[in-house]
C-alpha positions in Angstrom: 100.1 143.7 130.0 99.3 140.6 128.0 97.5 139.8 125.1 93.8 140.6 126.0 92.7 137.2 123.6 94.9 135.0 125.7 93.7 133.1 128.5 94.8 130.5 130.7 92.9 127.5 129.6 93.8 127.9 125.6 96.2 125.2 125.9 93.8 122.7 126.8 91.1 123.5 123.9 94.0 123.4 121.1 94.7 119.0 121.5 90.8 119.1 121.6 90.3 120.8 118.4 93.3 118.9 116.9 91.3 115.9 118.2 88.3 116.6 116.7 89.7 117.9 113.3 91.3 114.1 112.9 88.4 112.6 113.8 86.3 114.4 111.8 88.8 113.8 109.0 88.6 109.9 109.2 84.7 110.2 109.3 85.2 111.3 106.1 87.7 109.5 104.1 86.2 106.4 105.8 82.6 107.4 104.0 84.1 107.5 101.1 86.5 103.9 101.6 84.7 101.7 100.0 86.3 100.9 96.7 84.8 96.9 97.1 81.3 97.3 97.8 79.4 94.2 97.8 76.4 96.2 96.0 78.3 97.0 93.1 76.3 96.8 89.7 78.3 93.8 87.9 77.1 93.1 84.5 78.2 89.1 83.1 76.6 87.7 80.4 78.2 84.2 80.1 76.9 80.4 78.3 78.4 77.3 79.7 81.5 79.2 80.5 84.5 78.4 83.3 84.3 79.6 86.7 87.7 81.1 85.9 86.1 83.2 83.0 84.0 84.4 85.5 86.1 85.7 88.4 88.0 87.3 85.6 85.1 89.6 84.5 84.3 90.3 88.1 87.9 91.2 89.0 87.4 93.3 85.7 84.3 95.1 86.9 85.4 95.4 90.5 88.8 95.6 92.6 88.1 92.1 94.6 90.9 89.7 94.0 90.3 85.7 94.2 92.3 83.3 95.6 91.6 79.8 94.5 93.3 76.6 93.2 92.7 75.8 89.2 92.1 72.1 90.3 88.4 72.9 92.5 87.0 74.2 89.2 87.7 71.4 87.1 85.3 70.6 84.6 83.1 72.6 86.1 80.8 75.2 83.9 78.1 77.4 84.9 75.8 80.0 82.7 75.4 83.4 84.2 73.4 86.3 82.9 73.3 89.3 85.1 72.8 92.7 84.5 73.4 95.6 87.2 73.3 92.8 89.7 75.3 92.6 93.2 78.8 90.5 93.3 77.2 88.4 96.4 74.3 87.2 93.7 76.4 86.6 90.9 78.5 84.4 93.4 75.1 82.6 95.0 74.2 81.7 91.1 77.4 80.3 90.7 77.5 78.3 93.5 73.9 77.0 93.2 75.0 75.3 89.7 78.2 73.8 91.5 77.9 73.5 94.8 81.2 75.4 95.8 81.3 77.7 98.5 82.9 81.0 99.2 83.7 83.6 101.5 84.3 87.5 101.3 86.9 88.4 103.7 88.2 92.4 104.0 91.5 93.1 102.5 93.4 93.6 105.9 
C-alpha cells in the first residue's frame, strides 16, 4: 500500500510552485529596487555656484553618478534653490541657465 497523500501528478505541481515562489520573489525585491528614483526629494541651496558643486550635492543626496568632462562646464555658473524637489527639475533649472543637456540612462 502506498502513501494515501501521494498521487501521480505531484511531480508536476512541485516545478509550478517552485515557479511561482521565484516569481513571486522578484515581484518583490523588484518593488522595492529602486534605490535611484527620479522623484527623490533633493534639497540644494546654491548662489552663482559650479555645475561641479552641484552634481556633487546631488550625488551626495542620491546614488546617481555623473559622467562628464571638467572642460563643458567651464566658466559656467548657475544658482539653484530647491527644496524637496525632484533630481529631473534640479537638472531642467540647470540646464535652462546653460543650455547643456543631459540624459538619465539605467545603471546596466
Amino acid at each position: 500500500m502506498g502513501d494515501p497523500f501521494y498521487r501521480k501528478d505531484s511531480r508536476s505541481i512541485l516545478p509550478k510552485l517552485k515557479l511561482t515562489f521565484l516569481f513571486s520573489f522578484l515581484l518583490v525585491v523588484t518593488s522595492w529596487a529602486n534605490p535611484y528614483s527620479l522623484n527623490s526629494a533633493l534639497n540644494l541651496k546654491l548662489t552663482n555656484g559650479t555645475i561641479q558643486e552641484v552634481i556633487q550635492q546631488i550625488e551626495d543626496q542620491t546614488d546617481f553618478f555623473f559622467l562628464y568632462q571638467d572642460a563643458i562646464f567651464e566658466g559656467q555658473r548657475v544658482t539653484i534653490d530647491a527644496q524637496d524637489a525632484s533630481l529631473e527639475s534640479i537638472l531642467k533649472q540647470v540646464a535652462e541657465q546653460t543650455g547643456i543637456s543631459y540624459a538619465i540612462t539605467d545603471r546596466n
